[in-house]
C-alpha positions in Angstrom: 49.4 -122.2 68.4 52.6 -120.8 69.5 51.9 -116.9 71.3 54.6 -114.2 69.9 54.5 -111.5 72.5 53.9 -107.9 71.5 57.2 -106.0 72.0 57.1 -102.2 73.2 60.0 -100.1 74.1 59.8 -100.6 77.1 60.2 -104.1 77.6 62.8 -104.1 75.3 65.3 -101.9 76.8 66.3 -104.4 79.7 66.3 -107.3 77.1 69.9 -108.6 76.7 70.7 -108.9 73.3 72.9 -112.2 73.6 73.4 -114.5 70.9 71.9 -112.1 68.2 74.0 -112.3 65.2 73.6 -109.4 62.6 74.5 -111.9 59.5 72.7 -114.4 60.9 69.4 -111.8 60.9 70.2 -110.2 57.8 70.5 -113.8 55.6 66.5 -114.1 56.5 66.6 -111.7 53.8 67.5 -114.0 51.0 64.6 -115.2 50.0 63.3 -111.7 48.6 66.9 -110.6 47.5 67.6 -113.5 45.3 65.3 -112.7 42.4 67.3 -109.5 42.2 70.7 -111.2 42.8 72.1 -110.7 39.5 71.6 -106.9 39.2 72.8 -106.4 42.7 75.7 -108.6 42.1 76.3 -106.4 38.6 76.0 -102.9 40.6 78.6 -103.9 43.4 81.0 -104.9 40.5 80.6 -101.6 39.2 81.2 -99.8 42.4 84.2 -102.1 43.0 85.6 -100.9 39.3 84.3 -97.2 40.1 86.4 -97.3 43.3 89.5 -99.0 41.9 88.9 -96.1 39.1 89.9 -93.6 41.9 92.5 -95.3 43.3 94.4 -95.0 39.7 94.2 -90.9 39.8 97.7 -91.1 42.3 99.5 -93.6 40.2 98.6 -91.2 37.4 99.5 -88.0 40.2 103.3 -89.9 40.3 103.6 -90.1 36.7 102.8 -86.3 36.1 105.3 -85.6 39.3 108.4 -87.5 38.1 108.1 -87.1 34.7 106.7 -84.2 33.0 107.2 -81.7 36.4 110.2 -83.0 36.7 111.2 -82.6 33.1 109.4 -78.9 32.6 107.0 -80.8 30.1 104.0 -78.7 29.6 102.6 -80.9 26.8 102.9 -84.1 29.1 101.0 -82.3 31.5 98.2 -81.5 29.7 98.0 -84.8 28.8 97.9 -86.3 32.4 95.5 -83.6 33.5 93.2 -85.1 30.5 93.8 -88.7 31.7 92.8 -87.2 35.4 89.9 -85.8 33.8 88.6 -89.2 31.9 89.1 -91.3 35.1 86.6 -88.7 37.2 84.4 -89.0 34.6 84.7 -92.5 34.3 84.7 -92.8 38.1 81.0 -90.7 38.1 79.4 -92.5 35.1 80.6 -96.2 36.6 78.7 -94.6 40.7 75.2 -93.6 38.6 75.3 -96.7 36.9 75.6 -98.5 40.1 72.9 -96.6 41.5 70.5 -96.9 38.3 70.8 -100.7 38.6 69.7 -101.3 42.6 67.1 -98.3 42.1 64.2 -100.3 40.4 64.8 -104.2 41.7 65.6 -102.5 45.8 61.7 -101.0 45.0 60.4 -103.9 43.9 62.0 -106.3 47.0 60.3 -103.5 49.5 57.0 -103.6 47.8 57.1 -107.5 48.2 57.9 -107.5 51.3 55.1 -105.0 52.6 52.5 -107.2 50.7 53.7 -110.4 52.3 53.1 -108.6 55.3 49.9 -107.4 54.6 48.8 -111.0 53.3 50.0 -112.4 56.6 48.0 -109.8 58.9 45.3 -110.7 57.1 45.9 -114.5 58.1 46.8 -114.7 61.5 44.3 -115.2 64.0 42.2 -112.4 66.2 44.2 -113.2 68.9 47.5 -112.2 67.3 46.0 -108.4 66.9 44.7 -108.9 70.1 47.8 -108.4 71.5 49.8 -106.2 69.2 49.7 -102.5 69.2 48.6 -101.5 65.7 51.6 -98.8 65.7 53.8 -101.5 66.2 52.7 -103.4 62.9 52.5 -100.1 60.7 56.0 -99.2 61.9 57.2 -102.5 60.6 55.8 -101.8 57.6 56.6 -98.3 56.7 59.8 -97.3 58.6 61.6 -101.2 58.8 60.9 -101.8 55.3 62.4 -98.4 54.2 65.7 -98.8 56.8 66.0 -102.4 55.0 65.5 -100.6 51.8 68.2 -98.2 52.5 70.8 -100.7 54.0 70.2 -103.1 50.0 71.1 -100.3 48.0 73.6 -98.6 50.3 75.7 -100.4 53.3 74.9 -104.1 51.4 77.1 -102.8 48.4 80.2 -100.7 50.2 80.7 -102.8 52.8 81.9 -105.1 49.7 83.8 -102.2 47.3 85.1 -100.4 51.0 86.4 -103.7 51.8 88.4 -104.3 48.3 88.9 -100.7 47.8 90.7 -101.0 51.1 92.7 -103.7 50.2 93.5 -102.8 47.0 94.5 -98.9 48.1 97.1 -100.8 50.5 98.4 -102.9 48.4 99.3 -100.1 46.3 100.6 -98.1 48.8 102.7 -101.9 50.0 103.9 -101.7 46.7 105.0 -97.9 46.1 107.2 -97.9 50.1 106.2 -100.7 52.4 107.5 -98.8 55.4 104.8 -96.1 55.2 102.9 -98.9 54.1 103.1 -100.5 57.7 102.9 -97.0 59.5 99.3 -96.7 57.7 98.4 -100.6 58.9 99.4 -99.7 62.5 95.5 -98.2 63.4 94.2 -101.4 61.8 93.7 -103.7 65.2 92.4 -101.2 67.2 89.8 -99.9 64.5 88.1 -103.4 64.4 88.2 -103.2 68.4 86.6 -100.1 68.1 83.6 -101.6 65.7 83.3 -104.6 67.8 82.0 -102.3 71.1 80.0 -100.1 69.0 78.0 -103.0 67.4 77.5 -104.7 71.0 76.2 -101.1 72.2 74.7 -99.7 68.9 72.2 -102.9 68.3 70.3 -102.6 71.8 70.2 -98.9 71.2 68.4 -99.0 67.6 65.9 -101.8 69.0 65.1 -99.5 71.8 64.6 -96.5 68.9 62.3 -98.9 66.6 60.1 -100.1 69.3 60.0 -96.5 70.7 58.7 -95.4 67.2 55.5 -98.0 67.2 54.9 -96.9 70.6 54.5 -93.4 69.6 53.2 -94.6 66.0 49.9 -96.1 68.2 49.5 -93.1 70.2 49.1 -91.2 67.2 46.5 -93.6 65.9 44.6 -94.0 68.4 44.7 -90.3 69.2 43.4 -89.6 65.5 40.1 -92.4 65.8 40.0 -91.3 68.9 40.0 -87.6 68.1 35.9 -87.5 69.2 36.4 -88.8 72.4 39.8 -86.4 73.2 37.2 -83.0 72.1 34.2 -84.3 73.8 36.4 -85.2 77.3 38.6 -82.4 76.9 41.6 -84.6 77.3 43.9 -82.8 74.3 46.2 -81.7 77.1 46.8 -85.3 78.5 47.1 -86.3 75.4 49.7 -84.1 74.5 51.4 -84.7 77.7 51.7 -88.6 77.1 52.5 -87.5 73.4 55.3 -85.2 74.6 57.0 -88.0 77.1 57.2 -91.0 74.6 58.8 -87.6 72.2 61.4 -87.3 74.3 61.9 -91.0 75.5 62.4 -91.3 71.7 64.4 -88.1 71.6 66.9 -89.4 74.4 67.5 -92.6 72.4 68.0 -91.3 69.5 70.6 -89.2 71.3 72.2 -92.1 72.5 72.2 -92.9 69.0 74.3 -89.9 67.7 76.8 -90.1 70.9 77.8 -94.0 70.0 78.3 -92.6 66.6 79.9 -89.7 67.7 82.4 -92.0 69.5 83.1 -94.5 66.5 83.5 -91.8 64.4 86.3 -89.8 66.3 87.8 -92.8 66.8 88.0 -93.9 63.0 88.6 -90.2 62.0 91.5 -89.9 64.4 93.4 -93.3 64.4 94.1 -93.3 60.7 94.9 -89.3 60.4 97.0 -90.1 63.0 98.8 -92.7 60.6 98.5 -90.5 57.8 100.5 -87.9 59.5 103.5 -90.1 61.0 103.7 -91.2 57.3 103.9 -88.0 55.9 106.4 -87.0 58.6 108.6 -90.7 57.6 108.0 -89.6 54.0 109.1 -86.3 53.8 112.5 -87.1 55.7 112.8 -90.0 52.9 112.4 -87.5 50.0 114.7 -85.2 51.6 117.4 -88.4 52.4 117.0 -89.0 48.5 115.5 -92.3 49.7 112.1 -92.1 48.0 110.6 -89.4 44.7 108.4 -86.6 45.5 106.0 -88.4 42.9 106.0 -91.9 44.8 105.3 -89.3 48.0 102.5 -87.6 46.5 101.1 -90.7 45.2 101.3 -92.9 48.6 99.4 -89.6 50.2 96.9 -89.3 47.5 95.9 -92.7 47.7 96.1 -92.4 52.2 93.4 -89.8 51.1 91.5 -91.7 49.0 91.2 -94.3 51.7 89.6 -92.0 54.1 86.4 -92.2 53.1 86.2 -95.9 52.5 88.1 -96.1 56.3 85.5 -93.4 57.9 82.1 -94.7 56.5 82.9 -97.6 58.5 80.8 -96.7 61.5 78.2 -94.9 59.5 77.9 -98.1 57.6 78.0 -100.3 60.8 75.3 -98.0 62.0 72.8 -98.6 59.1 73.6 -102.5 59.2 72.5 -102.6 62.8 69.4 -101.0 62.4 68.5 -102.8 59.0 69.2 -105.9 61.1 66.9 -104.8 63.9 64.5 -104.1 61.3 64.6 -107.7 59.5 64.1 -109.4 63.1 61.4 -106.8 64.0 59.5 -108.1 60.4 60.4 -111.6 61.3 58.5 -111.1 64.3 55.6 -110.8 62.8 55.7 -113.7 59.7 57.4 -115.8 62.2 53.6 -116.1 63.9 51.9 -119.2 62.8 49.0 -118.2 60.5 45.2 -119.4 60.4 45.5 -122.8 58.6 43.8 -122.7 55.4 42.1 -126.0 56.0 41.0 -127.6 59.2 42.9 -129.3 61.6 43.5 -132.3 60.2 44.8 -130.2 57.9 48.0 -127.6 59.5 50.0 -127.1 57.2 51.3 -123.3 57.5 50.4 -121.8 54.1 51.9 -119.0 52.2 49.9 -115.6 53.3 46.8 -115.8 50.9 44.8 -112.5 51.9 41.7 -114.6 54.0 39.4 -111.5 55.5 39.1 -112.5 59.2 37.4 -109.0 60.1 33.8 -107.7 58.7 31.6 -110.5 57.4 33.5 -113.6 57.2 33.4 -113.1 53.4 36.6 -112.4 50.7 37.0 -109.0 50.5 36.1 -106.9 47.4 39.4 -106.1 45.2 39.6 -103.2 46.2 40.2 -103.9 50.0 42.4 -106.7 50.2 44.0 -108.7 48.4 42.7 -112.5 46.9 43.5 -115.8 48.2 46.8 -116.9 46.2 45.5 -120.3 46.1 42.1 -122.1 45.6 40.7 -123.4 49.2 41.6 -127.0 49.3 38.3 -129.5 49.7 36.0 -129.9 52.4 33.7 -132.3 53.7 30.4 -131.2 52.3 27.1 -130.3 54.7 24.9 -133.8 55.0 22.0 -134.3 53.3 19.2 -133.7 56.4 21.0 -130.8 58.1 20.8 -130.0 61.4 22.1 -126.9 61.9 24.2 -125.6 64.4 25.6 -126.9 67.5 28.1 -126.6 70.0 29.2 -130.1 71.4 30.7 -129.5 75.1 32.5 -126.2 74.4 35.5 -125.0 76.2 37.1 -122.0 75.6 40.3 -119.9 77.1 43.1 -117.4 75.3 45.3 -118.3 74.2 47.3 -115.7 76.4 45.5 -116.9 79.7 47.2 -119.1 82.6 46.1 -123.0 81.9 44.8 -123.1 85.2 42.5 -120.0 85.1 39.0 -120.3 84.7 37.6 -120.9 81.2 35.6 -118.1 79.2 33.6 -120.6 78.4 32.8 -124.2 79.9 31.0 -127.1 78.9 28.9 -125.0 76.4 26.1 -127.7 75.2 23.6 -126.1 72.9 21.6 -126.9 69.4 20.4 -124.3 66.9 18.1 -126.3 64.8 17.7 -125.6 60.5 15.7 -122.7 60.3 15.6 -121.9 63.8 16.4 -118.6 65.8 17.7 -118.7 68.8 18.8 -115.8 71.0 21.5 -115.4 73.1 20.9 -113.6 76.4 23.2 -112.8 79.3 24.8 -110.4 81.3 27.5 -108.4 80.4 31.0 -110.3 80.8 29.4 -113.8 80.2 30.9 -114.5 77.5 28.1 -113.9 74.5 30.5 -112.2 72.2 33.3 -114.8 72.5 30.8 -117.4 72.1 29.8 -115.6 68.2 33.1 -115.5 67.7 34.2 -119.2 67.7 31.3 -120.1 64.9 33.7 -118.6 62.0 36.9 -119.4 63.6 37.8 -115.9 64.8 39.2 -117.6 67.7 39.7 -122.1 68.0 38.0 -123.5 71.1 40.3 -125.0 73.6 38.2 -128.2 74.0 35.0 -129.9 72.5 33.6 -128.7 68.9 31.1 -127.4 66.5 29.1 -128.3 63.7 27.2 -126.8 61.2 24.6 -129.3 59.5 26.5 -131.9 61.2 30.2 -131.2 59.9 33.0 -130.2 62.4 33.6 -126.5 61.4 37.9 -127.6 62.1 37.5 -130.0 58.9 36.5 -127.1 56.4 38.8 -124.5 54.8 38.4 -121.4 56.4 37.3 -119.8 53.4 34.3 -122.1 53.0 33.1 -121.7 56.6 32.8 -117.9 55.9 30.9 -118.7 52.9 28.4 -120.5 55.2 28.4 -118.1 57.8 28.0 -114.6 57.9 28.6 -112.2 61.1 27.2 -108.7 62.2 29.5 -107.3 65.3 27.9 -104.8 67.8 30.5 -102.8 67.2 30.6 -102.5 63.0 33.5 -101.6 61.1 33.4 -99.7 57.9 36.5 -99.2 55.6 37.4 -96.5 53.9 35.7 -97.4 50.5 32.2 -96.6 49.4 29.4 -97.3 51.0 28.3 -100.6 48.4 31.5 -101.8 48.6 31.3 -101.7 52.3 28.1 -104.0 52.3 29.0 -106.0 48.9 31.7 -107.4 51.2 29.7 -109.6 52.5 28.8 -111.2 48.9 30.1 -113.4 46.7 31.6 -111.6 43.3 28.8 -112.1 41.6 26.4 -110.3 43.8 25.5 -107.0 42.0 22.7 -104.5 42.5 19.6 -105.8 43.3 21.0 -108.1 46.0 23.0 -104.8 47.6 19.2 -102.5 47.5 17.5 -106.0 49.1 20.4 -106.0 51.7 19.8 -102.2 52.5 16.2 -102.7 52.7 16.4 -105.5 55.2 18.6 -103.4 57.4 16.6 -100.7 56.9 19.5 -98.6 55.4 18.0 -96.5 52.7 19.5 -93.7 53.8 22.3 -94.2 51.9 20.2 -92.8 48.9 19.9 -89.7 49.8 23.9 -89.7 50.2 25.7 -87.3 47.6 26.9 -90.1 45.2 24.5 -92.6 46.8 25.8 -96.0 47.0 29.4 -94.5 45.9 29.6 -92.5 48.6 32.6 -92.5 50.3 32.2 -93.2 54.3 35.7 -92.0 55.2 38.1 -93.9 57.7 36.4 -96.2 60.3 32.9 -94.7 58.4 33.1 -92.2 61.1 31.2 -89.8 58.7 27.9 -91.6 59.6 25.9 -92.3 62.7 26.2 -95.2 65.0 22.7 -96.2 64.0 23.8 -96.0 60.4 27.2 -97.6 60.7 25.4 -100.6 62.5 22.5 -101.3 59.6 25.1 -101.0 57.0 26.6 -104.2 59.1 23.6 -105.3 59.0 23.4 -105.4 55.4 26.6 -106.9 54.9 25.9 -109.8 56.9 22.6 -110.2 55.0 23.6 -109.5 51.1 24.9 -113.0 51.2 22.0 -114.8 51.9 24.1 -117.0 54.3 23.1 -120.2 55.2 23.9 -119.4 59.1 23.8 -116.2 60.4 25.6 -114.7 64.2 24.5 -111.3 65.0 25.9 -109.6 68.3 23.1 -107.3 68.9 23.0 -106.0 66.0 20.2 -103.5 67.0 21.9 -101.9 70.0 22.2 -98.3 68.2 19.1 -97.7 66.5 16.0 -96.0 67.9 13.2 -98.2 68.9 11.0 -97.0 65.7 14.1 -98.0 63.2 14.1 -101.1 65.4 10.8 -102.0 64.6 11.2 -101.3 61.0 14.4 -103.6 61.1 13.0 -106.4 63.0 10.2 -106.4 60.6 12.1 -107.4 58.0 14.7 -109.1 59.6 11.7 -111.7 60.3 11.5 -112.8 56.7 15.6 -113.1 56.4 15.6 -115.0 59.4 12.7 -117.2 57.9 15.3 -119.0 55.8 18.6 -119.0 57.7 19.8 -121.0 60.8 20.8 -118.1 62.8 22.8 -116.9 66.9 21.8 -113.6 68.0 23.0 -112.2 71.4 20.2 -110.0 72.7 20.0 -107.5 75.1 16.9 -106.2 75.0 13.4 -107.7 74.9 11.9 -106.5 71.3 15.2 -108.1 69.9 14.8 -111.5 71.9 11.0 -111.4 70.3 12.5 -112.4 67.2 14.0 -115.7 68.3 12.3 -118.8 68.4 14.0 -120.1 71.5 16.2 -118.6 74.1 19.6 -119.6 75.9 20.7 -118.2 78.8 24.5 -117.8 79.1 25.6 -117.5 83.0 29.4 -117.8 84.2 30.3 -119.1 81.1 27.4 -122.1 80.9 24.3 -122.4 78.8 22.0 -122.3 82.4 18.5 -122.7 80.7 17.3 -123.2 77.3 13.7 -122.1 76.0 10.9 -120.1 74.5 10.7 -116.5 75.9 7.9 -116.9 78.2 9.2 -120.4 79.3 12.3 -118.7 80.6 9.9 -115.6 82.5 8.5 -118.3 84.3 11.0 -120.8 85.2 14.6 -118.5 85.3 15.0 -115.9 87.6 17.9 -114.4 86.7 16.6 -114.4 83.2 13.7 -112.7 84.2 16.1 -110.2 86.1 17.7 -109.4 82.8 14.8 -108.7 80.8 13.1 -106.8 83.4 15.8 -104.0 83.8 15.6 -103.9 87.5 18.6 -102.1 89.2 19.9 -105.4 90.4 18.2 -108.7 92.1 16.5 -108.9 95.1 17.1 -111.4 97.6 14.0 -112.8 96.9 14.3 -112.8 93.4 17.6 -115.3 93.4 16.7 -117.7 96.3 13.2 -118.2 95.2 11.8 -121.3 93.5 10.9 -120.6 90.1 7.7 -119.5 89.8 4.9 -118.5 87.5 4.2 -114.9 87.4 1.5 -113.8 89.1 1.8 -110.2 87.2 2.9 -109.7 84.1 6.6 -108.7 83.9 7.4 -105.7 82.4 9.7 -105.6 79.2 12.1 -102.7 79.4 15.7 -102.5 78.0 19.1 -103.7 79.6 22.6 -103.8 79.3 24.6 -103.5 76.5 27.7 -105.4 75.0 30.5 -107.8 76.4 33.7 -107.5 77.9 35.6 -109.7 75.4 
């Protein structure tokens, strides 16, 4: 799977922008424009016919001018300040009309556009978001989405009925005195000179602004979850500090910004005044020759005026096509990742984003959270008749963002969970015990070998079957922002209701939650931060179990609670286990006691494989772990293996993985 690397402003500011072609990035747009095509086509129509309107009011200036002025006829002037007054009008109703028809369809493209987005986070793989700041992703879907927003129903439209307003206004002018008509076309060439430097410049500068935003967009996030740790360290000043330099990194960009429009806008503004004023000068020594009418005059200058707006807005609309194309490749960035297949790998074809839940459980997400699959799973190959279970066959695992000649995670991982069985994973801390739980639903794709559940290679089966099968319990849980049974229910199929949620909270011992002020609708705020760690863990708990999953992987899923909760917990976890083939990474001794057999994962190997007291007797460095002793003795690690002449005693021990 091809890596996409995580832009920040930083890196971005010494990245050349050569061979980026603003067409060429905003096209990628067509796909969710076209639907809308025909009212966005119909609205620049009527702001080419609203513009053309205006450009009628001098012709109309020259008729009042040469005829009834001229003439002392007051009846013919109030009649050509009435046609005056029905082309404004005209001009005004034609511009809201314009804007009425881009208002709703420009909406609608946006709103598709964030939930493709959304669809394809939910899709890509763990390590996608492993690598991206989360500012950087919600930037591309708030503020990219509303700049590409902006430049549809704005810059998309005028660059058109600017362009034949233009044209059209100089024709006219050709027409009326083709001298002054030159003098005004004299600025022309060095204009577009002008907005060929200030699109080279501008572009690099917006990226550098967008990226700058994310980066301060994930400070802000991760201040806000983080706002417990800032209090409790006393580290709000820091924070400010670091808050307060990407603030004015942002701020000295975005004043790079206004001087390169600064620039093209004195240099638009002044070119064609310039013209403007050598043709009045030209003009007025006509009229005064007899060479041209005072009505022709005022109707060459009326319409030079008219043009200034369509001639000035050039920068301004330059400005906002530069950053909505910085936008569209900054949202390209992301769909352009290849997504989690839908099927296995016989099977990669990149699917449309269908809204898979890689986070939680493993399980679709209730309605309420995420979005359904778009598309039934295709078929898989069915577990065989005489299962047997789980099993890693000669595992290898790396990132997919490590060098190919680094050491694996994991190497030559050889181990058999049989139906029914428990087997606990034990190890110290960086060995790998959480990636390991990880590759069973597909979080992550090993690099080499495979697995089967009840003999069927986990790669051949849709994604969403596999997390039908298997259900996961994190050590560190997340809760959403929904109530607490919908938190738990997503571990379910639809059709689980309310006596399988109050079974799930009893297994995981979480019958706290009715004592909660709505009970089971009670709301557990953002990250479920409102609750305990001990809480916040059995409600994971309880959605991994609701399910009654076939195969169960919990990463010590008991780390936070105390050891009488514990015991409550394991008791029942004993009669869930019962019935499910089942991985738990264990840290402590009381939770290895539930496992029928152990493995020991050293350095990325499974080094021995056994009961509990098996591995007391025959592993040192098991017996190291479970005893909690500082660290091992000499004689401890050079020493044959042993039985025990004293009992070893069973205290606690480290807690969690590096990765």
């Amino acid at each position: 799977m091809p890596t996409t690397p995580a832009p920040t402003g930083e890196a971005e500011e010494t990245e050349p922008a050569k061979g980026r072609s603003v067409v060429r990035s905003l096209l990628r747009l067509w796909p969710y424009v076209r639907p809308v095509r025909a009212r966005l086509l119909t609205a620049a129509v009527v702001a080419v016919a609203a513009s053309c309107t205006g450009l009628v009011i001098p012709l109309v200036l020259k008729w009042i001018v040469d005829g009834p002025v001229a003439d002392r006829d007051t009846g013919g002037v109030w009649l050509g300040a009435l046609y005056l007054l029905l082309l404004g009008l005209a001009e005004a109703v034609l511009f809201g009309l314009r804007r009425w028809l881009v208002a709703r369809p420009l909406a609608g493209v946006e709103a598709s556009m964030r939930a493709d987005l959304y669809r394809h986070l939910q899709r890509l793989p763990v390590a996608f978001h492993d690598r991206w700041p989360s500012g950087q992703l919600l930037s591309r879907g708030t503020t990219d989405l509303m700049l590409l927003r902006m430049f549809l129903a704005f810059p998309l439209t005028f660059l058109l009925v600017n362009s034949v307003t233009i044209l059209v206004g100089f024709v006219i002018m050709l027409a009326q005195e083709w001298t002054l008509g030159l003098v005004l076309l004299a600025p022309a060439v060095p204009v577009m000179v002008v907005c060929w430097l200030f699109e080279e410049r501008y572009s690099k500068v917006a990226r550098q602004a967008q990226d700058q935003v994310g980066d301060l967009t994930t400070l802000v996030e991760e201040s806000v979850l983080g706002i417990r740790i800032i209090k409790g360290f006393g580290r709000h000043r820091s924070q400010a500090l670091a808050f307060r330099d990407l603030s004015r990194t942002l701020r000295g960009t975005e004043l790079a910004k206004a001087r390169l429009l600064a620039w093209i806008f004195a240099a638009i503004t002044i070119l064609p005044e310039l013209a403007v004023g050598a043709a009045l000068v030209l003009g007025t020594v006509q009229v005064a020759d007899g060479e041209l009418s005072t009505g022709t005059l005022v109707a060459f200058l009326s319409t030079a005026l008219a043009l200034r707006w369509p001639i000035e807005s050039i920068g301004f609309l330059l400005a906002m096509s530069q950053e909505a194309a910085t936008a569209t490749e900054r949202y390209f960035e992301v769909m352009d990742a290849e997504p989690e297949s839908s099927g296995g790998r016989a099977d990669e074809v990149v699917a449309r984003p269908g809204g898979v839940n890689t986070a939680g459980v493993g399980r679709s997400p209730s309605p309420s959270l995420s979005p359904s699959p778009s598309s039934a799973p295709s078929p898989s190959p069915s577990p065989k008749s005489g299962s047997s279970g789980l099993r890693f066959h000669a595992v290898r695992f790396r990132y997919p963002d490590a060098p190919v000649s680094s050491t694996p995670v994991l190497d030559r991982i050889d181990l058999h969970i049989r139906p029914g069985e428990t087997m606990a994973l034990v190890g110290g801390t960086g060995t790998g015990k959480t990636t390991l739980t990880a590759l069973v639903p597909r979080l992550h794709e090993v690099t080499a070998g495979r697995i089967t559940l009840d003999g069927v290679d986990i790669t051949e089966m849709p994604r969403e079957s596999l997390r039908e099968l298997v259900a996961v319990a994190f050590e560190d849980p997340t809760l959403f922002s929904a109530s607490v049974g919908e938190n738990v229910l997503m571990g379910a199929e639809d059709h689980a209701g309310e006596a399988e949620l109050n079974r799930a909270l009893a297994v995981a011992q979480a019958d706290f939650v009715h004592a909660l002020p709505q009970g089971t609708d009670t709301q557990v705020g953002e990250q479920g931060l409102s609750l305990s760690g001990g809480q916040r863990q059995r409600l994971a708990l309880a959605r991994a179990v609701v399910g009654r999953p076939r195969f169960l992987v919990l990463d010590d899923p008991l780390s936070a609670l105390d050891v009488h909760t514990e015991a409550l917990v394991e008791a029942a976890l004993r009669r869930v286990l019962a019935d499910t083939t089942a991985l738990v990474v264990a840290h402590r001794p009381s939770t290895v006691m539930l496992a029928d057999r152990v493995a020991l994962l050293s350095e990325g190997r499974i080094a021995a494989v056994g009961t509990h007291h098996e591995l007391l007797r025959t592993s040192t460095e098991y017996a190291w772990l479970m005893s909690g002793t500082a660290e091992p003795t000499d004689t401890m690690e050079k020493a044959e293996p042993t039985e025990p002449t004293e009992p070893i005693q069973l205290t606690g021990t480290s807690k969690g993985d590096t990765r």
